[in-house]
C-alpha positions in Angstrom: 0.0 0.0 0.0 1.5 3.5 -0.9 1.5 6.1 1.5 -1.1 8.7 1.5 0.1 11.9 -1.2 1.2 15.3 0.6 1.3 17.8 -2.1 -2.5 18.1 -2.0 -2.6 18.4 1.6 0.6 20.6 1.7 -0.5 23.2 -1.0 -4.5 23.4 0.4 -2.7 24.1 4.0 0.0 26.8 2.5 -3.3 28.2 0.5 -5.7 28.5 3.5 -2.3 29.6 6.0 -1.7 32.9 3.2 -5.2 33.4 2.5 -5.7 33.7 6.4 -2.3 36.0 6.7 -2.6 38.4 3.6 -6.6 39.0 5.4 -4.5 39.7 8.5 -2.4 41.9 7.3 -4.6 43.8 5.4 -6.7 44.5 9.0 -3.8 45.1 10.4 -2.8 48.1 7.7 -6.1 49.3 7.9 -6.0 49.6 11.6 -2.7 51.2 11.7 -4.0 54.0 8.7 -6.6 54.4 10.9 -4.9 55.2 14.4 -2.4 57.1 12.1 -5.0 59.7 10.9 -3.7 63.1 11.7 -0.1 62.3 12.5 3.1 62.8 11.1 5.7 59.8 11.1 9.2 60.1 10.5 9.8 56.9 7.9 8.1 54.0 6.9 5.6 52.3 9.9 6.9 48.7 10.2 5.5 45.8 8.2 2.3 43.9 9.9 3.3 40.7 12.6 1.6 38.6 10.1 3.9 39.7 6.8 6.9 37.9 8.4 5.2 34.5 8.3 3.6 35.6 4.9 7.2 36.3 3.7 9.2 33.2 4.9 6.0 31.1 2.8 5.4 33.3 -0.5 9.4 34.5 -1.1 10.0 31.3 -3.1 6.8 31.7 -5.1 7.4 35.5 -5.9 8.3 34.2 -10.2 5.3 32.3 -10.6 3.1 35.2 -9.1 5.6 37.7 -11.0 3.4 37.6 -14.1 0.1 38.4 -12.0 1.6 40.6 -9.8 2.4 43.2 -13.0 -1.3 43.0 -14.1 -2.4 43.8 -10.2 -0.1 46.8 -10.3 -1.4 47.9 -13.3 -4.7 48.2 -11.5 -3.1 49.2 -8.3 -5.4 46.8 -6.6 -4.1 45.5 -3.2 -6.3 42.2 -3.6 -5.2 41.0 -6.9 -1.9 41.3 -5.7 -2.4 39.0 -2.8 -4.0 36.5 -4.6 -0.9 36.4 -6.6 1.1 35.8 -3.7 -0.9 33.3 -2.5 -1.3 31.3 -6.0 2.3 31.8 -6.7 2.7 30.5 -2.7 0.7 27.6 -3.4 2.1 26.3 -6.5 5.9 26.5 -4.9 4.9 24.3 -1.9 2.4 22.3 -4.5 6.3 21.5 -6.3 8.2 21.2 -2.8 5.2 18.3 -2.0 5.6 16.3 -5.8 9.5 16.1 -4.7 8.3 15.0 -1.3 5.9 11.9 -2.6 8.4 10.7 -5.2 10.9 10.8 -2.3 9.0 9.0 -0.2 7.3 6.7 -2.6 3.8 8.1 -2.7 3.6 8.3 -6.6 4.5 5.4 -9.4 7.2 7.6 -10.8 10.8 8.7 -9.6 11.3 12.0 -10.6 8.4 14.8 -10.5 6.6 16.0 -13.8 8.4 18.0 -16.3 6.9 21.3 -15.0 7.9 20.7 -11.6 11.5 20.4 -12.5 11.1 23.3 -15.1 9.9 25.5 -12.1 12.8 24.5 -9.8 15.4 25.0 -12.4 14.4 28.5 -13.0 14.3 29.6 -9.4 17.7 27.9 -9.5 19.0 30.3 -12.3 17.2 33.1 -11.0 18.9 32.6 -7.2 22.5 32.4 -9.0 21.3 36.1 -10.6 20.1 37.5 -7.8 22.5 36.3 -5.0 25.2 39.2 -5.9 22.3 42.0 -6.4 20.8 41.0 -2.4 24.6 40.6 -1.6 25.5 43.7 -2.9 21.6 45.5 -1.6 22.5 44.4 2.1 25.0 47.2 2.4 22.3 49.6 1.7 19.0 48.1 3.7 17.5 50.9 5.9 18.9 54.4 3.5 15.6 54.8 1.9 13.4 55.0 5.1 16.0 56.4 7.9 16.5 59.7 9.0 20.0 60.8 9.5 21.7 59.0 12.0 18.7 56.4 13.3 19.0 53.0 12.6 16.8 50.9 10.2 13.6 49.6 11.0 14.2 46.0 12.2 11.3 44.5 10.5 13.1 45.4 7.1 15.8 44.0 8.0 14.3 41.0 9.0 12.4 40.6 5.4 15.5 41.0 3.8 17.3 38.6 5.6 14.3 36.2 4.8 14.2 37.2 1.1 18.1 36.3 1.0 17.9 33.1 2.7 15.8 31.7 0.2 17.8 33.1 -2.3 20.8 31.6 -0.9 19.3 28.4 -0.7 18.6 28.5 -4.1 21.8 29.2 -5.5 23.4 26.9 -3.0 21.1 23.8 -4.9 22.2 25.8 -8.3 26.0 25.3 -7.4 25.4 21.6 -5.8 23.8 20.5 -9.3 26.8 22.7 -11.0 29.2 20.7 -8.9 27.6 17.4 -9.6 27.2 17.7 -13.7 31.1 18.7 -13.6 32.5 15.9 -11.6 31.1 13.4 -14.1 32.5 14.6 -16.7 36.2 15.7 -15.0 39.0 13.0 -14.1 40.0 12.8 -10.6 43.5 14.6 -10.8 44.2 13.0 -7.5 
């Protein structure tokens, strides 16, 4: 008997988790415009509790819900956008759970489906591209919103250290595939 597929389970729960956190944080915003009316702040107010979460889930799925993203700032709609997030969210941890069944048995074939290794090979190429922009960005987080001599908020910080860990982790499995397609092909020298 094979066990039980996740990647329906995983993407409905990923789905349901954003759908619950972009409602959240769009309370939360409201709230905060609300409370804010009449005042002056010096900067940006810091991103929503619930964004964090929202962030470490939907950063991976940011170039499937790149396309949907463009048309929702075209309309400058905040609901299409989050809809974007969360489909784009939903199909990355919908690819994560294909590699998880064949992994653990729970489909007839080895390898996922041809658009499931399509999609990871492209976030693969695009963390190799994007790992020395980030690097390079780090120096720079907190300029925009800062006034002279404060520090940066922390909860930009904190989304751009969970924007480049996913990127790192993507270039890190770009480079380990790198590393094992070139040791086939080169003699030992030692």
């Amino acid at each position: 008997m094979r066990p039980i597929s996740l990647r329906h389970l995983l993407a409905m729960a990923i789905a349901i988790t954003c759908t619950i956190l972009a409602i959240s944080n769009h309370d939360a915003e409201v709230s905060r415009q609300d409370a804010q009316n009449g005042f002056i702040e010096w900067g940006a107010p810091p991103a929503p509790t619930g964004a964090f979460l929202e962030a470490i889930l939907a950063t991976p799925g940011l170039l499937v819900a790149a396309p949907l993203m463009l048309v929702a700032a075209v309309f400058e709609s905040s609901w299409p956008l989050q809809f974007a997030l969360v489909f784009g969210t939903t199909f990355f941890w919908y690819c994560v759970g294909w590699w998880i069944d064949c992994v653990r048995g729970a489909v007839e074939r080895d390898t996922p489906p041809k658009f499931v290794r399509i999609h990871f090979s492209a976030l693969r190429i695009v963390s190799v591209v994007l790992f020395p922009i980030f690097l390079l960005e780090g120096f720079r987080v907190g300029n925009y919103f800062c006034a002279i001599g404060k520090p940066p908020f922390w909860s930009e910080m904190l989304l751009y250290g969970i924007a480049m860990v996913w990127i790192t982790i993507g270039a890190w499995f770009a480079g380990k595939k790198f590393r094992a397609s070139h040791t086939k092909s080169l003699p030992r020298l030692f």
